[in-house]
PyMOL Python script that loads the backbone (N, CA, C, O; Angstrom):
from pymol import cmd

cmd.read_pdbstr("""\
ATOM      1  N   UNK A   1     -25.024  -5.864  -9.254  1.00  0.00           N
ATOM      2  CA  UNK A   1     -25.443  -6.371  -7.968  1.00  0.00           C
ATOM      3  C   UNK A   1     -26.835  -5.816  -7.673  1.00  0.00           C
ATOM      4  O   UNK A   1     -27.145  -4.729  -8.159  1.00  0.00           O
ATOM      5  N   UNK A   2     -27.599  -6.420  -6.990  1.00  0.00           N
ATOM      6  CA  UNK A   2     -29.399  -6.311  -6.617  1.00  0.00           C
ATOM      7  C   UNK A   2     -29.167  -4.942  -5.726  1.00  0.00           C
ATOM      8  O   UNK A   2     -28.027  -4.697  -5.334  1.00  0.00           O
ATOM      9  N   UNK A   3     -30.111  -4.171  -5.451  1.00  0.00           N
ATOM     10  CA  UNK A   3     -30.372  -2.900  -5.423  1.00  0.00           C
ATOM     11  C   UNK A   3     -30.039  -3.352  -3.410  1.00  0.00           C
ATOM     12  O   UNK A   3     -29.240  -2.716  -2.723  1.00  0.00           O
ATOM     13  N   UNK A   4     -30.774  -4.387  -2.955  1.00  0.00           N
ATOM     14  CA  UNK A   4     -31.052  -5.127  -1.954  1.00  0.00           C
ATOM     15  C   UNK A   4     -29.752  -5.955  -1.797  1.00  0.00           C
ATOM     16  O   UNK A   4     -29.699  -7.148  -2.094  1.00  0.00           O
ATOM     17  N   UNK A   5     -28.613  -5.182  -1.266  1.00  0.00           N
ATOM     18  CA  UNK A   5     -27.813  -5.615  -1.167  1.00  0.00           C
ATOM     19  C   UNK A   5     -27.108  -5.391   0.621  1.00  0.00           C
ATOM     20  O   UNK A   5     -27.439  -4.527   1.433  1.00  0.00           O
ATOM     21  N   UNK A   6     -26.348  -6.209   0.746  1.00  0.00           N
ATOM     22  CA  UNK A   6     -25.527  -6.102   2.555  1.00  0.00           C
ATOM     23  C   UNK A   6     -24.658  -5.272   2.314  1.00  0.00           C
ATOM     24  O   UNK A   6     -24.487  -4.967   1.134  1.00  0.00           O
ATOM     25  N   UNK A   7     -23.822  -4.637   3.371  1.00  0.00           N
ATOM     26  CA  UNK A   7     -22.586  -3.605   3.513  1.00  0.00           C
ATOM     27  C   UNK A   7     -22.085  -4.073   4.562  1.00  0.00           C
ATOM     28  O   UNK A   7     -22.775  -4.386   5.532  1.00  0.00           O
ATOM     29  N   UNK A   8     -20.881  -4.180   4.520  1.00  0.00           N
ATOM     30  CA  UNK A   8     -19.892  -3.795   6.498  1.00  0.00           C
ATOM     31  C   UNK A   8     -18.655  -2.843   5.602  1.00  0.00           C
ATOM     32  O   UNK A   8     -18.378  -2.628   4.422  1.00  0.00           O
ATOM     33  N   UNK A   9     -18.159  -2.463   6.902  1.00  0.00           N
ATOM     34  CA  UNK A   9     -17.513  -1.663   6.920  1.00  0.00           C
ATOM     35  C   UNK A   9     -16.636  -1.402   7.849  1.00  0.00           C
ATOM     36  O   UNK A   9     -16.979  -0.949   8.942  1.00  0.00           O
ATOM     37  N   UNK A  10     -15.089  -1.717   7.451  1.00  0.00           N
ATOM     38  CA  UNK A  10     -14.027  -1.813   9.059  1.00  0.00           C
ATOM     39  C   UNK A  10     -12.683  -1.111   8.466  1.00  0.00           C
ATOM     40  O   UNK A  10     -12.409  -0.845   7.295  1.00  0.00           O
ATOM     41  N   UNK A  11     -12.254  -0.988   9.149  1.00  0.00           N
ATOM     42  CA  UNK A  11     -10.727  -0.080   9.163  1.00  0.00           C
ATOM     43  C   UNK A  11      -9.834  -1.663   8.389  1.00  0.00           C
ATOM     44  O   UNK A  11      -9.943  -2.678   9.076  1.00  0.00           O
ATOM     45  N   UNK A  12      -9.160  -1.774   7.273  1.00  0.00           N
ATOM     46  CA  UNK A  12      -7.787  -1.735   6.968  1.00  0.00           C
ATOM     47  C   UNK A  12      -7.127  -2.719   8.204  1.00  0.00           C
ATOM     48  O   UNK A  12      -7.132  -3.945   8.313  1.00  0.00           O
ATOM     49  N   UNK A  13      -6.683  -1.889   8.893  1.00  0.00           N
ATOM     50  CA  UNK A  13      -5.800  -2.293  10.582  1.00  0.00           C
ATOM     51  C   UNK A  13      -6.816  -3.394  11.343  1.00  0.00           C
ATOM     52  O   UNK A  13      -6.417  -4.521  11.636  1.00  0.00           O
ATOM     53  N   UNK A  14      -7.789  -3.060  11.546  1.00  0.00           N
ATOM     54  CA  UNK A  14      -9.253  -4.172  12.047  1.00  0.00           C
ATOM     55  C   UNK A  14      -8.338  -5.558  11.939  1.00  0.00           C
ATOM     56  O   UNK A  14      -7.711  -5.804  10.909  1.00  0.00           O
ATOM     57  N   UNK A  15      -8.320  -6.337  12.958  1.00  0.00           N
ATOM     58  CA  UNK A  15      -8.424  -7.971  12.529  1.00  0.00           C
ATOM     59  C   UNK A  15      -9.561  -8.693  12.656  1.00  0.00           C
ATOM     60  O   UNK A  15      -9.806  -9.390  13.641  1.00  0.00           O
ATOM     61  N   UNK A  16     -10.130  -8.592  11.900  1.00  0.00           N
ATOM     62  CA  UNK A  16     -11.630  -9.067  11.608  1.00  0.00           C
ATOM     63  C   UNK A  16     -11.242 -10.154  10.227  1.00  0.00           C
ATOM     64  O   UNK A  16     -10.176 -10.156   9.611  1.00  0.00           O
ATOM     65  N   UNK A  17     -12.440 -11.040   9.971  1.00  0.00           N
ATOM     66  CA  UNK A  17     -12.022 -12.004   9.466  1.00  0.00           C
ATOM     67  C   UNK A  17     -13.943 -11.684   8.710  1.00  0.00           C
ATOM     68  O   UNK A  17     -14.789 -10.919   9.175  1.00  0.00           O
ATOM     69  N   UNK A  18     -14.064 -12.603   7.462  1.00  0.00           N
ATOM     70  CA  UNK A  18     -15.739 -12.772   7.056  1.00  0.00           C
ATOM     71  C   UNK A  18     -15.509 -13.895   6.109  1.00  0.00           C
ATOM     72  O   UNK A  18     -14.618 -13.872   5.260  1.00  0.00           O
ATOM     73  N   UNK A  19     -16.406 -14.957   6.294  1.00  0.00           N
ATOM     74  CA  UNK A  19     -16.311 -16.549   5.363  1.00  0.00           C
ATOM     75  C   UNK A  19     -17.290 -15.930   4.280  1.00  0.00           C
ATOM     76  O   UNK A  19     -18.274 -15.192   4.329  1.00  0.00           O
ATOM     77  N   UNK A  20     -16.536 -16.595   3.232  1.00  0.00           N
ATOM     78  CA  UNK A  20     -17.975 -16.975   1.950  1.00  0.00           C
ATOM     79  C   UNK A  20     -17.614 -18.677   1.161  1.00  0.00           C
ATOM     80  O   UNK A  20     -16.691 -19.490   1.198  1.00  0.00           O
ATOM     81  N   UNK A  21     -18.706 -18.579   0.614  1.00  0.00           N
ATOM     82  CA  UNK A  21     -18.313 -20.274  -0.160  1.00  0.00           C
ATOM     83  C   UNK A  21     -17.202 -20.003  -0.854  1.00  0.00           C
ATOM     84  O   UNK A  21     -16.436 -19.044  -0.757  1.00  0.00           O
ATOM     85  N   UNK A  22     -17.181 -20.972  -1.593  1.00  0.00           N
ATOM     86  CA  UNK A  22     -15.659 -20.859  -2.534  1.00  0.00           C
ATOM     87  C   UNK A  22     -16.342 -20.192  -4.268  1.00  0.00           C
ATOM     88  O   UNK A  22     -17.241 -20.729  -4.915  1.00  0.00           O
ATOM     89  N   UNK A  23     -15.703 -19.132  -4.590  1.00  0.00           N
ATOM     90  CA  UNK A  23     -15.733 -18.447  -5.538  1.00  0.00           C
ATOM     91  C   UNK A  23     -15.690 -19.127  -6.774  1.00  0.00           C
ATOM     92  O   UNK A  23     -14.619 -19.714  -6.933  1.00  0.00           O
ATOM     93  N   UNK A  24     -16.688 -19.276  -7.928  1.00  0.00           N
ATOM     94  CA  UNK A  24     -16.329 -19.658  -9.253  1.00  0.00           C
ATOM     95  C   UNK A  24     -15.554 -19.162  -9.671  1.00  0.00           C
ATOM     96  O   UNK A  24     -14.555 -19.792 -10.018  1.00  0.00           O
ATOM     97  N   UNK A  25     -15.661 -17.535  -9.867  1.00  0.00           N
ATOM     98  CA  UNK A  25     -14.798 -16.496 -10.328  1.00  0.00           C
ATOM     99  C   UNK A  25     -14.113 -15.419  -9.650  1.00  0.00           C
ATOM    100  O   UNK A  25     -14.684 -14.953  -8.663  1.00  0.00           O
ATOM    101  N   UNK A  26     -13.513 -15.159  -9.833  1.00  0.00           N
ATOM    102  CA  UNK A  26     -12.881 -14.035  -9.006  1.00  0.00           C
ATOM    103  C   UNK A  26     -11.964 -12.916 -10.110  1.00  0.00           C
ATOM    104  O   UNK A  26     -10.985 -13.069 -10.839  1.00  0.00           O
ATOM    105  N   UNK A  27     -12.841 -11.789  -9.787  1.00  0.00           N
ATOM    106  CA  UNK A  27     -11.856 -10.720 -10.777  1.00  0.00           C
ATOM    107  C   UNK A  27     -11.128  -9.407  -9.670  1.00  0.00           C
ATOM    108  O   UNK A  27     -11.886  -8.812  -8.904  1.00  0.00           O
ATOM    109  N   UNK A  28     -10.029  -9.159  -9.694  1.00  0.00           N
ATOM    110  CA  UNK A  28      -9.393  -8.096  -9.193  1.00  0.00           C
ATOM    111  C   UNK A  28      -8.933  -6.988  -9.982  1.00  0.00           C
ATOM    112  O   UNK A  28      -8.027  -6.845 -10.803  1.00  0.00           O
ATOM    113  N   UNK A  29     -10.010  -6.088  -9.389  1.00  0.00           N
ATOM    114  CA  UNK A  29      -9.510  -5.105 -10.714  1.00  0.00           C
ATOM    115  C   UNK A  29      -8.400  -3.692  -9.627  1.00  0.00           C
ATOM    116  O   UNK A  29      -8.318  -3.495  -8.415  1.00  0.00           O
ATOM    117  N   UNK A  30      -8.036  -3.312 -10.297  1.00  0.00           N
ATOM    118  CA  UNK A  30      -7.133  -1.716  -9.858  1.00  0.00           C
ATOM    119  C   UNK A  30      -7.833  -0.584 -10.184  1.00  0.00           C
ATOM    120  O   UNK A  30      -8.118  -0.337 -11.355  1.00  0.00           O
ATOM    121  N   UNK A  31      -8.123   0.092  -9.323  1.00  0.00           N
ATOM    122  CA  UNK A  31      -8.484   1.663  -9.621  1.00  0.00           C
ATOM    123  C   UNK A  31      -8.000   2.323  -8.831  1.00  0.00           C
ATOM    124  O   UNK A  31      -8.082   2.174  -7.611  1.00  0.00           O
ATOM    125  N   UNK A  32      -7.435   3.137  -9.408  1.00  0.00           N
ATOM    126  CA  UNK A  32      -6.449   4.344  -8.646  1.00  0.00           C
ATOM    127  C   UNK A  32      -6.705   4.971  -7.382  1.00  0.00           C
ATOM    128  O   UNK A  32      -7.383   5.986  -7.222  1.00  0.00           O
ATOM    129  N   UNK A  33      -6.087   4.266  -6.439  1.00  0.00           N
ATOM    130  CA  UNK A  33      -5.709   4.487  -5.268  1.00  0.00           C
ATOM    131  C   UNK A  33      -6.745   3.257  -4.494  1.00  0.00           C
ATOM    132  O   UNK A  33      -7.063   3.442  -3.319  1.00  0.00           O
ATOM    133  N   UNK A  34      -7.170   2.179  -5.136  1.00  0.00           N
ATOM    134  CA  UNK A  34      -8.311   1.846  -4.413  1.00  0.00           C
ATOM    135  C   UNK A  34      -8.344   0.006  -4.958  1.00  0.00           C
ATOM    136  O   UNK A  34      -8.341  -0.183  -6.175  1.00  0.00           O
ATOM    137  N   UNK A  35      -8.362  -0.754  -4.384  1.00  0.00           N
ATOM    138  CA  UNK A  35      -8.043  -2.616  -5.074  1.00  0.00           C
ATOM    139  C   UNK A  35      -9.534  -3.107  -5.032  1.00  0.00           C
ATOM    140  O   UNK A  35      -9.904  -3.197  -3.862  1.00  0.00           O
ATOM    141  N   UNK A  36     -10.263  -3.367  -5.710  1.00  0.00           N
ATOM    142  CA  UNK A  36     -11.628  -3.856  -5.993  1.00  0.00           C
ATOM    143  C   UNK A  36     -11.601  -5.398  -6.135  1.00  0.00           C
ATOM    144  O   UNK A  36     -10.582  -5.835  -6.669  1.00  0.00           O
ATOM    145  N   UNK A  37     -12.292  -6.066  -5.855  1.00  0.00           N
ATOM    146  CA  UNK A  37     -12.477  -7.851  -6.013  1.00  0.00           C
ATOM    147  C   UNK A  37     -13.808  -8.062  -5.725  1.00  0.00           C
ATOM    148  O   UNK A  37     -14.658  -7.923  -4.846  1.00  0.00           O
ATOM    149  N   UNK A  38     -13.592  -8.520  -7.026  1.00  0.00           N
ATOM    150  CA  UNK A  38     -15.402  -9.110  -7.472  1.00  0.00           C
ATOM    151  C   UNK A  38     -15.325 -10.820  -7.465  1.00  0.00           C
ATOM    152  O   UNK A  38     -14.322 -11.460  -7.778  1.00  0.00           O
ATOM    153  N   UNK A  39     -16.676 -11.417  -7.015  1.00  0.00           N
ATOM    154  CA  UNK A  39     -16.145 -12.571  -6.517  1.00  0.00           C
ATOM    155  C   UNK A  39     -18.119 -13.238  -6.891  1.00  0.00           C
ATOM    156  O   UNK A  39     -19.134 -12.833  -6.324  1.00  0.00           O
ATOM    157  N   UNK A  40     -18.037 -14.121  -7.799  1.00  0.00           N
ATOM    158  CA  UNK A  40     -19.110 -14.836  -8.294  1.00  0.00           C
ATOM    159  C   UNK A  40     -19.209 -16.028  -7.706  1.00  0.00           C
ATOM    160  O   UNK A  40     -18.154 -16.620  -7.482  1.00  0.00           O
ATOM    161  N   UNK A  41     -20.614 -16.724  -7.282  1.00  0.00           N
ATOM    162  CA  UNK A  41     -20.834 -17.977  -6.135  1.00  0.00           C
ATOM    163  C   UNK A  41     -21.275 -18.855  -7.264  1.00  0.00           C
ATOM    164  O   UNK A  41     -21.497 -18.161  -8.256  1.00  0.00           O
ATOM    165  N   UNK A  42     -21.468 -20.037  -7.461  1.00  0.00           N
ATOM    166  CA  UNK A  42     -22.308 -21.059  -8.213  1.00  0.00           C
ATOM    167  C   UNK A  42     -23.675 -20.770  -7.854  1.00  0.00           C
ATOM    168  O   UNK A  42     -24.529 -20.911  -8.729  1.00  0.00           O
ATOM    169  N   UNK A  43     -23.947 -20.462  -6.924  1.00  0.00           N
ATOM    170  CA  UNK A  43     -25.835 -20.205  -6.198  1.00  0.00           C
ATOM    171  C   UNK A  43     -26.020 -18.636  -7.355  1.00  0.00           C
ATOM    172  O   UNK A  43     -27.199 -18.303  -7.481  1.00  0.00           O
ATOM    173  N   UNK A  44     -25.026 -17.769  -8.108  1.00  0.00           N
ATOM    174  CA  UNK A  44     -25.633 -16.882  -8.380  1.00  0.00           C
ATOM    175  C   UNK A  44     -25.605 -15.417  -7.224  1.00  0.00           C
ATOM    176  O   UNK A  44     -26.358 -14.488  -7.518  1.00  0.00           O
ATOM    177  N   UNK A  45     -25.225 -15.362  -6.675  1.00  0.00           N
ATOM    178  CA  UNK A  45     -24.739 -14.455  -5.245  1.00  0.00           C
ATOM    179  C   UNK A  45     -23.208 -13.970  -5.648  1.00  0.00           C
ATOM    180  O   UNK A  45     -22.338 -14.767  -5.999  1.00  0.00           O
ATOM    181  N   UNK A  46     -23.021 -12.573  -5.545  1.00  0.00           N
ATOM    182  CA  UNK A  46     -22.314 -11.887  -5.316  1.00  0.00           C
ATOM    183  C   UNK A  46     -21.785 -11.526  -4.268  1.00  0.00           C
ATOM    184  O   UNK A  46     -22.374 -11.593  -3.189  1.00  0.00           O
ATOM    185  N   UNK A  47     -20.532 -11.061  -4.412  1.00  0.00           N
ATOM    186  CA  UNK A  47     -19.587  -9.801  -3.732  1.00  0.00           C
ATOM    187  C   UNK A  47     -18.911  -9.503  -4.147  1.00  0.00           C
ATOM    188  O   UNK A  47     -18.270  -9.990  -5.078  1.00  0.00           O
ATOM    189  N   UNK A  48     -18.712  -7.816  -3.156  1.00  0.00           N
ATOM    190  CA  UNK A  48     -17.481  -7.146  -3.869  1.00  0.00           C
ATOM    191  C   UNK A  48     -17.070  -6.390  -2.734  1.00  0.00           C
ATOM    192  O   UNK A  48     -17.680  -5.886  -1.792  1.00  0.00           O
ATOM    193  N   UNK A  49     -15.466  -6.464  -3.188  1.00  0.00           N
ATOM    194  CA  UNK A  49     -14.732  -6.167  -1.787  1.00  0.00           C
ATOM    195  C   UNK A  49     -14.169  -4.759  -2.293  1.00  0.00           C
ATOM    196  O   UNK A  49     -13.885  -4.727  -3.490  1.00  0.00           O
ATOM    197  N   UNK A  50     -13.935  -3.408  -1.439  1.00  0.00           N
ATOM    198  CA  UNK A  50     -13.231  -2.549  -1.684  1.00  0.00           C
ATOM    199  C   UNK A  50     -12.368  -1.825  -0.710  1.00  0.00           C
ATOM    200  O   UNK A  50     -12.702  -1.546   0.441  1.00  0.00           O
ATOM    201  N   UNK A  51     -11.276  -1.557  -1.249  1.00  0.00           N
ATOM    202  CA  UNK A  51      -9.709  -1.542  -0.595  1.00  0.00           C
ATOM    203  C   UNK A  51      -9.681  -0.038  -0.460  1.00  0.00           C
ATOM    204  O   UNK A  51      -8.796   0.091  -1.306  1.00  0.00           O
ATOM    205  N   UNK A  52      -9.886   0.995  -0.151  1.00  0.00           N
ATOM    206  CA  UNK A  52      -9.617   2.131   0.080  1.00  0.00           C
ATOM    207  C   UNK A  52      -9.525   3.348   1.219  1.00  0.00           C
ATOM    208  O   UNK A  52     -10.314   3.650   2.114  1.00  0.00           O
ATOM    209  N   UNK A  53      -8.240   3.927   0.826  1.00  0.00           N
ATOM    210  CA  UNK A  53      -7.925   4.666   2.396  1.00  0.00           C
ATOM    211  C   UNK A  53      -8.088   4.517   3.816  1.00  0.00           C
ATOM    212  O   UNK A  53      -8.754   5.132   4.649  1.00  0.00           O
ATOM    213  N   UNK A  54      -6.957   3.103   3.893  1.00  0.00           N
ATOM    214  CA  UNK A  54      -7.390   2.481   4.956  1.00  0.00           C
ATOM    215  C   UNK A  54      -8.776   1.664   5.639  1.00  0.00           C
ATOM    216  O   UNK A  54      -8.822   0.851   6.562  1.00  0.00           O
ATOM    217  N   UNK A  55      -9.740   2.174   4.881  1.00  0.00           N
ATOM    218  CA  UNK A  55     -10.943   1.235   4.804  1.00  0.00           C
ATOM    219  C   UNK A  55     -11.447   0.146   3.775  1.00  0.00           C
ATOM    220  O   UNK A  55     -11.372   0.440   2.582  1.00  0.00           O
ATOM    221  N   UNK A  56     -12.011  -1.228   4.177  1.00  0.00           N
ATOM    222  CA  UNK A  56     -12.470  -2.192   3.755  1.00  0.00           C
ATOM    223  C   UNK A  56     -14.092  -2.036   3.624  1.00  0.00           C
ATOM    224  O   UNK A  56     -14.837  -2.115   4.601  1.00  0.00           O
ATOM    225  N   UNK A  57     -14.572  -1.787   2.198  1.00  0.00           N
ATOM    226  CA  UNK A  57     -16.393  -2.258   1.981  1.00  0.00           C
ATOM    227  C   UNK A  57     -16.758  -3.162   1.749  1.00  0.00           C
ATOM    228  O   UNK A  57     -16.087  -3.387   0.742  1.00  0.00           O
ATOM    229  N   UNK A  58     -17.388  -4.028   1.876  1.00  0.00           N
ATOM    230  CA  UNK A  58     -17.743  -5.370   1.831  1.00  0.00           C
ATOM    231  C   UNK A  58     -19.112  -5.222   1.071  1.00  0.00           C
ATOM    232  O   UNK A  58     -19.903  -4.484   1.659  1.00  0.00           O
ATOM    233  N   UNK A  59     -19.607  -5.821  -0.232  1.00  0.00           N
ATOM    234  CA  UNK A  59     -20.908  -5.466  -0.353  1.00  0.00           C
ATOM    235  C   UNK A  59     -21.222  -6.756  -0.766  1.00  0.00           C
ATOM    236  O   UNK A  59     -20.410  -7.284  -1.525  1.00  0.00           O
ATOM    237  N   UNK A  60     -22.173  -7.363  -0.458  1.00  0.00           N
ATOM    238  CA  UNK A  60     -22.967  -8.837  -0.878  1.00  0.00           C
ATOM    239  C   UNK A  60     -24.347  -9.044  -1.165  1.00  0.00           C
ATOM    240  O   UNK A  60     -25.265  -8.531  -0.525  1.00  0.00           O
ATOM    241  N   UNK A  61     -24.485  -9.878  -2.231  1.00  0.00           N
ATOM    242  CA  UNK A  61     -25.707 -10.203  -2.235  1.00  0.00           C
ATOM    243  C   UNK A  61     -26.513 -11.420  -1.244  1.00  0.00           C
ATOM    244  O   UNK A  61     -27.434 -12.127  -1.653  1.00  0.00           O
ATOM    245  N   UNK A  62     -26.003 -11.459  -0.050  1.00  0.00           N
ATOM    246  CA  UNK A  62     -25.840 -12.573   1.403  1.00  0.00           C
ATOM    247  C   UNK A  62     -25.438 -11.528   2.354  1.00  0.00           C
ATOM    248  O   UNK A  62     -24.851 -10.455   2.218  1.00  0.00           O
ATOM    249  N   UNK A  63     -26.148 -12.442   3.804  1.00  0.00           N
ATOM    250  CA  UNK A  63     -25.637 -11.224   4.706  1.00  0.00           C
ATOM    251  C   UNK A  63     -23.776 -11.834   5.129  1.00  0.00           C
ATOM    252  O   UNK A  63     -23.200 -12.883   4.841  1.00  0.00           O
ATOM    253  N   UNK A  64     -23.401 -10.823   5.767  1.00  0.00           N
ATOM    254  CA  UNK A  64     -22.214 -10.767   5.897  1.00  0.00           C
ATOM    255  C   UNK A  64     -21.788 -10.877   7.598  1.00  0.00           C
ATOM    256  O   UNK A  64     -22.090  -9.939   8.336  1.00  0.00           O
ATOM    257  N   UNK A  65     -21.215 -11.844   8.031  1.00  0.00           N
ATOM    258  CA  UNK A  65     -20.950 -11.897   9.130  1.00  0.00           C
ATOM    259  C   UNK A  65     -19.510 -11.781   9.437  1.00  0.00           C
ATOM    260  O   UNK A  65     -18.652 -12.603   9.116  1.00  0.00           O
ATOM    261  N   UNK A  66     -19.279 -10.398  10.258  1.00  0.00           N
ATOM    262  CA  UNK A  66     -17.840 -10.485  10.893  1.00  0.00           C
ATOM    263  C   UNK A  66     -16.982 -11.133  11.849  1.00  0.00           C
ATOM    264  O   UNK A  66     -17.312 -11.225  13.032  1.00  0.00           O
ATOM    265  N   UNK A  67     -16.267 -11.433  11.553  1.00  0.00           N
ATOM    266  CA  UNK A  67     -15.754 -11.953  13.026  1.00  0.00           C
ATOM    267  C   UNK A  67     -14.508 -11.102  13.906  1.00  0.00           C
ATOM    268  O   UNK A  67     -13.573 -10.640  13.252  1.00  0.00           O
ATOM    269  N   UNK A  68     -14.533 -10.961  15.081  1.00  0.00           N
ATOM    270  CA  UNK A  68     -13.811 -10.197  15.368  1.00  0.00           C
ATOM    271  C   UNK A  68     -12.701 -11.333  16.226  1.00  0.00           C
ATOM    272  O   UNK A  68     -13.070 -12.290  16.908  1.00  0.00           O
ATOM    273  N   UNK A  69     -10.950 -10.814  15.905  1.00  0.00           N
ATOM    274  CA  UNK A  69     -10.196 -12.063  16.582  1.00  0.00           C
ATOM    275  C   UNK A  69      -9.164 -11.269  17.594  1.00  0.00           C
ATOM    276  O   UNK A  69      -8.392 -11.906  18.311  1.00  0.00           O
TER     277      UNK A  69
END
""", "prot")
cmd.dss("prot")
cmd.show_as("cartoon", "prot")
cmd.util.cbc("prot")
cmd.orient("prot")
């Protein structure tokens, strides 16, 4: 992912919601104690989502808009 990349960052519990296009690829990987998902666009744009200790990282190569519900 580009050095120039977006972040958010919310609690797990949060009901927050964030759109992206529809994924070419999508890989879910496992790392101990922690659920990772990598997620490839046709435009070439990334993300990657990370699952750990109750917190959600969001990192993109696009900005990232939350929604709060």
């Amino acid at each position: 992912m580009e050095p120039n990349c977006f972040h958010v960052r919310f609690k797990q519990s949060d009901n927050v919601s964030y759109s992206t296009p529809s994924a070419e690829g999508r890989e879910i990987i496992s790392i101990y104690g922690a659920e990772v998902t990598k997620m490839l666009f046709a435009d070439g744009n990334e993300l990657l989502s990370v699952i750990h200790d109750g917190f959600v990282d969001v990192y993109a190569s696009f900005p990232i808009v939350l929604k709060h519900q």
